[in-house]
C-alpha positions as semicolon CSV with decimal commas, in nm:
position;residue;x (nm);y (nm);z (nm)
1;X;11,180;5,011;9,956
2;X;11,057;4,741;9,749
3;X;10,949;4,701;9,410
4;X;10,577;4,788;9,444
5;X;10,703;5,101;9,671
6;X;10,923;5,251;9,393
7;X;10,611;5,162;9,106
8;X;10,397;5,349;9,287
9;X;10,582;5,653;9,389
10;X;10,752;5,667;9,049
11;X;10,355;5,702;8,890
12;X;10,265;5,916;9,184
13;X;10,508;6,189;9,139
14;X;10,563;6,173;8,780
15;X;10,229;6,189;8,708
16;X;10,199;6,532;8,992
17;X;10,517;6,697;8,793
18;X;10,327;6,559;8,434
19;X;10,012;6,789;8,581
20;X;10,193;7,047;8,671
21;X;10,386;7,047;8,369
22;X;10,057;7,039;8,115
23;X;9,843;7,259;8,331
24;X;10,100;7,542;8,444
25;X;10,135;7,672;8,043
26;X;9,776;7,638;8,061
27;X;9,702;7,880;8,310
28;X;9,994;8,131;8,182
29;X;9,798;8,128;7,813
30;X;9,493;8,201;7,971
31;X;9,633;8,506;8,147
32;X;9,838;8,668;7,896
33;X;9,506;8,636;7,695
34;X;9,342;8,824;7,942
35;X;9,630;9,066;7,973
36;X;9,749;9,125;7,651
37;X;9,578;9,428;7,578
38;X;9,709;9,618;7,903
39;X;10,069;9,492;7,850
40;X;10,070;9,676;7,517
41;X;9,874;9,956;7,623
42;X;10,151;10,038;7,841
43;X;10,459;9,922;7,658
44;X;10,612;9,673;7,939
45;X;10,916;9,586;7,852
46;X;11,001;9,216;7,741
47;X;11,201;9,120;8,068
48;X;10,921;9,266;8,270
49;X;10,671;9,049;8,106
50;X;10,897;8,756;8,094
51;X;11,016;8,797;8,534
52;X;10,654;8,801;8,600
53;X;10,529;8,493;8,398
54;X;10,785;8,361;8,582
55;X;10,673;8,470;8,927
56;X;10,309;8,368;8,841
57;X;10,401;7,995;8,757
58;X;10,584;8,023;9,071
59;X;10,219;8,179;9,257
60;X;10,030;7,951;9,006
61;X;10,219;7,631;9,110
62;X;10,167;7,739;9,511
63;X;9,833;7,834;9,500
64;X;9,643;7,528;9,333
65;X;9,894;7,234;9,399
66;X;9,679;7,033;9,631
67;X;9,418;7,038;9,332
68;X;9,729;6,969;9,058
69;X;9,839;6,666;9,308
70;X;9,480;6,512;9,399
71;X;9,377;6,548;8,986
72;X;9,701;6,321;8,957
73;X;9,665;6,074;9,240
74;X;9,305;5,963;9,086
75;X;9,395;5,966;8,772
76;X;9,728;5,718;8,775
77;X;9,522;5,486;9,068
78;X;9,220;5,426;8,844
79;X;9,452;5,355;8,563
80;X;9,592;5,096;8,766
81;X;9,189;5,022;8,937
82;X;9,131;4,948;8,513
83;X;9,426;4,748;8,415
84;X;9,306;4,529;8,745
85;X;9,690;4,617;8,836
86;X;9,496;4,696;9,200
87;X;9,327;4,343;9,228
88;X;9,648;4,183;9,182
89;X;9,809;4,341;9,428
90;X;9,597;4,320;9,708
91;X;9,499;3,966;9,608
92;X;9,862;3,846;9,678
93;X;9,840;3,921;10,013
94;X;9,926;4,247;10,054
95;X;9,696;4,476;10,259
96;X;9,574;4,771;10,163
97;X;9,746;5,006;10,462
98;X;10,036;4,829;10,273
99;X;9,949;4,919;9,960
100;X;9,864;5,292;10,089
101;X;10,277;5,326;10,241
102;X;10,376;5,450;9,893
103;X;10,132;5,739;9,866
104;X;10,207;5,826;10,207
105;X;10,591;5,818;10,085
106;X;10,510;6,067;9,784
107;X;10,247;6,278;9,973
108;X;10,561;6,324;10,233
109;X;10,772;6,415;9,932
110;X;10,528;6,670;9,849
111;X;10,490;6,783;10,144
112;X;10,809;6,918;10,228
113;X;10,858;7,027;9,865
114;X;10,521;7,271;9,900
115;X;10,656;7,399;10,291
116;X;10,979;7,509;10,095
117;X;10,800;7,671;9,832
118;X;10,509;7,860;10,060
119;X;10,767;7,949;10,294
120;X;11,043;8,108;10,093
121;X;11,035;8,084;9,746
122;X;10,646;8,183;9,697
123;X;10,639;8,488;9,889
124;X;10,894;8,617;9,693
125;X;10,727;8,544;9,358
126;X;10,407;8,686;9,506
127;X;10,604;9,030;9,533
128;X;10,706;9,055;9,207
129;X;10,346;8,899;9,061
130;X;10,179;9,186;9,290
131;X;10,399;9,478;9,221
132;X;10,350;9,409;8,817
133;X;10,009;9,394;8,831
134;X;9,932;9,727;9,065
135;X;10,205;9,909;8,849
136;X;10,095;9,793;8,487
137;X;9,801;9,616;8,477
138;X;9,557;9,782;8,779
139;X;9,698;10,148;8,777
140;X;9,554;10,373;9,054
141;X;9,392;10,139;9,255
142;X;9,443;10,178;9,591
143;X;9,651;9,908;9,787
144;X;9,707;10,052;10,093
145;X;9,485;10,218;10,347
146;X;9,499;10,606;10,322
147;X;9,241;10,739;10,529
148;X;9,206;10,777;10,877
149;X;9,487;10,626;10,986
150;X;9,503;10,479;11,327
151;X;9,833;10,328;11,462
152;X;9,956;10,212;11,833
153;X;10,311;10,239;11,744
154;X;10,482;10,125;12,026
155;X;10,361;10,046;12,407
156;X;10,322;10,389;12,504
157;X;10,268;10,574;12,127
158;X;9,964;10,642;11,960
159;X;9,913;10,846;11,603
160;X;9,630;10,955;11,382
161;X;9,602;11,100;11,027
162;X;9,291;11,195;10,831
163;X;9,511;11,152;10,538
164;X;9,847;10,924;10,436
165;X;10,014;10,954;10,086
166;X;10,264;10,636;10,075
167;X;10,429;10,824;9,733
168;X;10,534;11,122;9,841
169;X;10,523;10,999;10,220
170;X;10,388;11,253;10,364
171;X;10,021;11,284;10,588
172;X;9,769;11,569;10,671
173;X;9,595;11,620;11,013
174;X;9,870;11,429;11,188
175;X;9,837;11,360;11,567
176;X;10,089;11,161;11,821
177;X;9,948;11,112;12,176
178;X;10,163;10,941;12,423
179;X;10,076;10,797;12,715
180;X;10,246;10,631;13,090
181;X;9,959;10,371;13,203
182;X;9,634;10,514;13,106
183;X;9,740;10,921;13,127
184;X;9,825;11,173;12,836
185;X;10,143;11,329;12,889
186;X;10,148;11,494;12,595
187;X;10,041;11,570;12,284
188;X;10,164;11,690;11,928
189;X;9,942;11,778;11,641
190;X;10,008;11,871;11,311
191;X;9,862;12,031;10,985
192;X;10,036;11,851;10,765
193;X;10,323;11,570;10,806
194;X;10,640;11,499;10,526
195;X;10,934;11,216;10,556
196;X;11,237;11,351;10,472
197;X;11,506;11,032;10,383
198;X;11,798;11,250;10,336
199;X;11,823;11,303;10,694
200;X;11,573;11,048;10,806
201;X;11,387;11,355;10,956
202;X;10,983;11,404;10,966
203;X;10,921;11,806;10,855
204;X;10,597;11,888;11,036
205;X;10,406;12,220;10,961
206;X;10,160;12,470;11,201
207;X;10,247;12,252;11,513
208;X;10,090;12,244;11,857
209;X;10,249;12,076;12,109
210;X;10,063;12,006;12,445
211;X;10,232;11,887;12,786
212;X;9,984;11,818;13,016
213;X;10,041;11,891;13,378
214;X;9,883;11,823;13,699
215;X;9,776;12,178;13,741
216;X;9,733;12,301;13,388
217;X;9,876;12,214;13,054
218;X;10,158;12,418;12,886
219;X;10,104;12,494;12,526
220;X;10,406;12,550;12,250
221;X;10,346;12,651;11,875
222;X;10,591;12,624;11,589
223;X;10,552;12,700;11,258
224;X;10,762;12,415;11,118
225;X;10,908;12,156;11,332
226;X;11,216;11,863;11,198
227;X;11,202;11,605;11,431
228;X;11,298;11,254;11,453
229;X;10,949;11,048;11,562
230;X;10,950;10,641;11,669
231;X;10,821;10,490;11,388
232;X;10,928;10,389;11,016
233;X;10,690;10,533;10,766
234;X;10,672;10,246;10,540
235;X;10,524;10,051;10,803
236;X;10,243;10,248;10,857
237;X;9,997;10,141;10,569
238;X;10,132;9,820;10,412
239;X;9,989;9,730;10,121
240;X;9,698;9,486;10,179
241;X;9,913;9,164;9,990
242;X;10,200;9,218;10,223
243;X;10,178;8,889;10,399
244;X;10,202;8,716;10,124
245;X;10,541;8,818;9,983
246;X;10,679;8,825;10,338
247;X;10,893;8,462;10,382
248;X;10,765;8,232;10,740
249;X;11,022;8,428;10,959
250;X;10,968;8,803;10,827
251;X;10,574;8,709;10,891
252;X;10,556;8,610;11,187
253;X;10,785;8,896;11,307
254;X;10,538;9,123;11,127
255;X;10,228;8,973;11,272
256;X;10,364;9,004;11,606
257;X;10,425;9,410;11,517
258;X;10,097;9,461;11,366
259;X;9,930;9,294;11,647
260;X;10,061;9,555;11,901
261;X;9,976;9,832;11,673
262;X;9,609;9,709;11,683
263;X;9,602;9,680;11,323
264;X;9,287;9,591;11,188
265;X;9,398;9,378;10,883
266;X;9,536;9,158;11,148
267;X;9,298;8,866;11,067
268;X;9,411;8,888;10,668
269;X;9,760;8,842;10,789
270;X;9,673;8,522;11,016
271;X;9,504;8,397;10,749
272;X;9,823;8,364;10,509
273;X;10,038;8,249;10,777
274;X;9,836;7,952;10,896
275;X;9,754;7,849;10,517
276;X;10,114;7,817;10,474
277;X;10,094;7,532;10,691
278;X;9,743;7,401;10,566
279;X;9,792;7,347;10,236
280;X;10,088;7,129;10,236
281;X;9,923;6,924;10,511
282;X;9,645;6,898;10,281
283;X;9,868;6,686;10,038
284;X;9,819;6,410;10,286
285;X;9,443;6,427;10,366
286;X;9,340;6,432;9,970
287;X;9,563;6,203;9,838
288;X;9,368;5,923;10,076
289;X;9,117;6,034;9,978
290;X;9,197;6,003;9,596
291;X;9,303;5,639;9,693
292;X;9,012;5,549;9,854
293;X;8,778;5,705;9,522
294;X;8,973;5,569;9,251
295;X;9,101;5,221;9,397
296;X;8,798;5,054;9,251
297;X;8,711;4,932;8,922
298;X;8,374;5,115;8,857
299;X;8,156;5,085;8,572
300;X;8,176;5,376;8,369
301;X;8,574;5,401;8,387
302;X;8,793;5,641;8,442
303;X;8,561;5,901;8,362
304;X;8,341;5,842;8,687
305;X;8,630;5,838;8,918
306;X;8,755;6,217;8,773
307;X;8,391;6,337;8,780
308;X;8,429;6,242;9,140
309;X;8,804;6,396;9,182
310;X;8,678;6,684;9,059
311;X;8,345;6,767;9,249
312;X;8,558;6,721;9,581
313;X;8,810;6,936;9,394
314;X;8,549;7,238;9,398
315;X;8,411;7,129;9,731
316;X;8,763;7,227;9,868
317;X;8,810;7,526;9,713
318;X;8,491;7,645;9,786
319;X;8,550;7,610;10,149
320;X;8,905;7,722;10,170
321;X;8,753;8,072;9,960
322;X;8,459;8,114;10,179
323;X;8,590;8,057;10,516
324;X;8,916;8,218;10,436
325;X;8,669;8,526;10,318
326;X;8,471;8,505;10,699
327;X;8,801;8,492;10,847
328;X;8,960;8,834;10,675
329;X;8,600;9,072;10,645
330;X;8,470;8,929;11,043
331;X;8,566;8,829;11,370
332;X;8,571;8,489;11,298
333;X;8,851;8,288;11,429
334;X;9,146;8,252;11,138
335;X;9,288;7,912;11,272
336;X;8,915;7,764;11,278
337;X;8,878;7,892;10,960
338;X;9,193;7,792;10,767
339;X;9,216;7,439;10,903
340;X;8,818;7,366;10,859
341;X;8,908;7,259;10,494
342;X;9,165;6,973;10,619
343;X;8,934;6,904;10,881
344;X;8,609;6,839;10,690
345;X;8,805;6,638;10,444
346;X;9,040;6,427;10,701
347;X;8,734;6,332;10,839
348;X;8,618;6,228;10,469
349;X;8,975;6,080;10,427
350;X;8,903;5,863;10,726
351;X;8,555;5,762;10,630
352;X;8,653;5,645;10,275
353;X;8,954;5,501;10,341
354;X;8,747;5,231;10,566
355;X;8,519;5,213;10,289
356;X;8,787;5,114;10,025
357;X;8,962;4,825;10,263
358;X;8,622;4,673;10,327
């Protein structure tokens, strides 16, 4: 690379990390200031406190880096758009695709960094992030669905509870149907359900078990039945953040489950699989754009081109929130609505960036 290559992408990523760096304690201060009182309400320990500060900046850095990297990008370019660093540049003969090859460079950079991080080291953070905050900060709120349970458990295996309890894992009103094509063969209700992991046994209470038959069904009772059944009872109601501390390959395994169970949280799950791809591609599409706003020397300074960075910064979120929102609570496609974001704005991207060599 030459010299104007390694300027560039030395301002481009040290100014991302600088962000990152001033905005990241930021964002922990303002939480523990909205958490203080609960931490010492329940007397978390120290290392607790400290592993999930950790985590968050972790969650923190994943969640909001596009914002973090296009804040950055507009910032150092209309530093250089003031100091008429720009004009120089592109007045020696260099074109401004040219001049654009070093952003490209970094956004690459950043790119692969943020696939790393969403697809192993995030989810893990978001587990330990999650499973501090439901066991110190929101205790007793639900996280998993507990009522009315509805599973296909396998190809031919259907079950039903009225009633799930993940803590004790047990279930009340329990009812396994299995089916060959589109006929019952039998049948196996239950008063109540419990998981024994001693023996890896279910203990089932007042149970009917019905065979049907061609002629007429045959009926057996028993007052308490162990039994091994073909399912995992962990699996059954997963806690509604599970995608997200699940890493690319343990996801897309799980999908794949939860699709043949007919799980209705289905779209949720889509939803954090494709942004894992999204948002890093994103680093791309807004720092072209950031080029194209803050290449010029405006009247007003610096200050116009961040009012700028930062209205589009909204704009961004506010569609990845709201169609991410559609996507989970509706039918409406998950792909369409992750990627709508990146598409809106590439199209932006393009439009500017024609702009800005004119």
């Amino acid at each position: 690379m030459k010299i104007l290559d390694w300027y560039i992408l030395k301002r481009y990523l040290g100014t991302f990390i600088m962000m990152l760096v001033l905005f990241i304690p930021i964002g922990i201060t303002i939480n523990l200031a909205e958490k203080i009182d609960k931490i010492l309400e329940n007397e978390v320990p120290f290392i607790e406190v400290a592993n999930y500060y950790l985590d968050f900046t972790i969650y923190f850095a994943n969640l909001l880096f596009p914002i973090f990297l296009f804040l950055s990008v507009i910032w150092f370019t209309s530093k250089l758009a003031m100091n008429t660093e720009i004009i120089a540049i592109l007045s020696s003969g260099v074109s401004f695709y040219r001049f654009l090859r070093p952003y490209l460079i970094g956004a690459t950079i950043v790119c692969i960094g943020a696939l790393i991080l969403a697809m192993y080291l995030a989810p893990q953070a978001s587990k330990g992030f999650n499973e501090f905050k439901y066991q110190y900060l929101k205790r007793g709120e639900k996280t998993q669905e507990t009522s009315d349970v509805y599973r296909q458990i396998n190809d031919n295996e259907f079950i039903y509870a009225s009633h799930f309890q993940p803590k004790t894992k047990s279930a009340r009103n329990f009812t396994l149907e299995h089916f060959e094509g589109n006929e019952l063969k039998f049948k196996i209700s239950a008063s109540n359900l419990r998981y024994s992991e001693e023996d890896s046994l279910y203990n089932l209470t007042r149970v009917d078990k019905r065979i049907i038959g061609k002629d007429e069904d045959s009926i057996m009772y028993f007052r308490t039945l162990d039994t091994i059944l073909p399912f995992e009872f962990d699996e059954l109601t997963p806690e509604s953040y599970i995608a997200e501390t699940l890493n690319y390959t343990e996801l897309n395994d799980f999908i794949d489950k939860e699709s043949r169970r007919g799980s209705g949280n289905i779209n949720r799950y889509l939803v954090v699989a494709y942004k894992r791809w999204s948002i890093p591609i994103s680093a791309f599409i807004l720092t072209i754009i950031a080029v194209a706003v803050a290449s010029f020397k405006r009247r007003g300074g610096m200050g116009v081109n961040l009012a700028v960075g930062i209205t589009l910064a909204f704009i961004f979120i506010f569609f990845d929130k709201v169609f991410g929102t559609m996507a989970e609570q509706s039918t409406f496609s998950p792909l369409i609505a992750v990627w709508f974001p990146n598409i809106v704005f590439g199209v932006l991207a393009v439009v500017l960036l024609f702009r800005a060599k004119r």
